[in-house]
Structure formats: structure tokens, C-alpha cells
C-alpha positions in Angstrom: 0.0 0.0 0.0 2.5 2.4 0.8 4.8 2.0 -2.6 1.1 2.2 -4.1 0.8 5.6 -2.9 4.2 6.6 -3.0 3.9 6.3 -6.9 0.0 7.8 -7.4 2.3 10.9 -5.4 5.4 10.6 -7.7 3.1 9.9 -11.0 0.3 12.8 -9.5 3.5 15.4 -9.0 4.9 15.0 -12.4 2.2 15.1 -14.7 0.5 18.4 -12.3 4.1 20.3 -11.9 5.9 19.2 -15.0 8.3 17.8 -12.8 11.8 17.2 -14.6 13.9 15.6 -11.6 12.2 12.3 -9.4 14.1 11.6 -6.2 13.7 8.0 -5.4 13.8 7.6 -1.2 12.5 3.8 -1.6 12.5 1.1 -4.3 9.9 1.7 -6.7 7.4 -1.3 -7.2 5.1 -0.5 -10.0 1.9 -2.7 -11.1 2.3 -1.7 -15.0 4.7 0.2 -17.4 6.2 3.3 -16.1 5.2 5.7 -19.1 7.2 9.0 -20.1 6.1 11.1 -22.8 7.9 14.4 -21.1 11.6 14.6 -20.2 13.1 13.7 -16.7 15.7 12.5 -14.8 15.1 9.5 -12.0 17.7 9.9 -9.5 17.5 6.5 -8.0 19.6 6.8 -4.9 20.4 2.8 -5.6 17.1 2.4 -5.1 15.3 -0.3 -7.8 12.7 0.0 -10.3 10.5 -3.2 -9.8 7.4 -4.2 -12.5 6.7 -7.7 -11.7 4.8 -9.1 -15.3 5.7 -6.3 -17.0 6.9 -6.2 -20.6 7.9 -3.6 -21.0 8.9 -2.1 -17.6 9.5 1.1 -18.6 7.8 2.6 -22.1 8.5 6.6 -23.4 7.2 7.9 -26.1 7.1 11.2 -27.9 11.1 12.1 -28.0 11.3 12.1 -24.4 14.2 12.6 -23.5 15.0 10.0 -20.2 17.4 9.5 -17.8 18.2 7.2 -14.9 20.7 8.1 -12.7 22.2 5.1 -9.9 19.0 3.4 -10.4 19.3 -1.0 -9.9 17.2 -2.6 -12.6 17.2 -6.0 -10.4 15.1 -8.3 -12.6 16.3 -9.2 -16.8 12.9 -8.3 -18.2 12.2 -10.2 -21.4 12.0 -6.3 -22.6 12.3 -3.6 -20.1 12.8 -0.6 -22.3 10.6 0.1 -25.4 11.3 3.5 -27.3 8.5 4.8 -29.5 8.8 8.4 -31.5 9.9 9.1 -34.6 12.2 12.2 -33.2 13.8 10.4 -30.0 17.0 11.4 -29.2 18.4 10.4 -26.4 17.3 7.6 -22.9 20.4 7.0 -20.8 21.4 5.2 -17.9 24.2 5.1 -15.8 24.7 3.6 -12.5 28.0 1.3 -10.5 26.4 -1.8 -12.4 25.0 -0.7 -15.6 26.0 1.7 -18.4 24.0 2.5 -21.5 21.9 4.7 -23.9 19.4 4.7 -26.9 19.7 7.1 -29.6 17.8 7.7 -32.7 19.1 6.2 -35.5 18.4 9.2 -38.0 21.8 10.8 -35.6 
């Protein structure tokens, strides 16, 4: 219940605010794919990003422009990122265990 609310707050805050930066302060157990059609940065803290029976755990769309900062992806989804836009340019991630990006192949 309380990772429940703690992502209605997180998911309420950066849609009402346009949000940019997310400060994780607990692991982040989601019920379906996280969605970003806006930029932003998740500073994970070393936190994780958890979506049991997902696929794909985490979805953006419209050129977002994504980051994840020292966030732990703990589980090998059968697809955890999927990347939809015909102008994306750029979803990075960079933590002690993982290093990586997606750019769009029109670069």
C-alpha cells in the first residue's frame, strides 16, 4: 500500500508540476509500465525500479528525453525498455552496475 501511494504521489507530482527531476527515497514497485512522454531524470539513490509481469517495464514515447541516474534494474525483463517516436534522441542510464543509452538512429 505504501509504494502504491508513493507512486500515485510521484506519478500525481509529475504530470500536475511538469516535474523534470524524481528523487527516489525507496524502491519503486510498479503494477504496470512506467510511461514518459515528457523529459526527466530518476535519480535513483540505488534504489530499484521493480514491475513484476511487466513487458515492458518502462515505455517513453514522444522524444522524451530519459534518464536514470544510480537506479538498480534488479530483474532481466524479457524487454524492459521500449522507445516509440519518430524524433527520439536520447534515454540514458548510468549507474556502478550498468552503463548504456538509446539514440535515434536518424543521428
Amino acid at each position: 500500500m505504501k509504494t502504491t501511494f508513493t507512486t500515485i504521489i510521484l506519478a500525481f507530482g509529475f504530470c500536475a508540476f511538469g516535474q523534470t527531476t524524481i528523487e527516489l527515497t525507496e524502491d519503486l514497485v510498479l503494477n504496470e509500465t512506467l510511461l514518459f512522454t515528457q523529459d526527466v531524470t530518476y535519480n535513483g539513490n540505488g534504489f530499484k525500479i521493480i514491475c513484476e509481469d511487466c513487458s515492458p517495464a518502462i515505455r517513453v514515447e514522444n522524444g522524451a528525453k530519459v534518464h536514470f541516474q544510480d537506479v538498480f534494474f534488479p530483474r532481466v525483463y524479457n524487454r524492459w525498455l521500449s522507445i516509440e517516436g519518430g524524433d527520439m534522441t536520447n534515454v540514458t542510464w548510468n549507474s556502478k552496475k550498468m552503463k548504456g543509452y538509446v539514440r535515434d538512429v536518424n543521428e
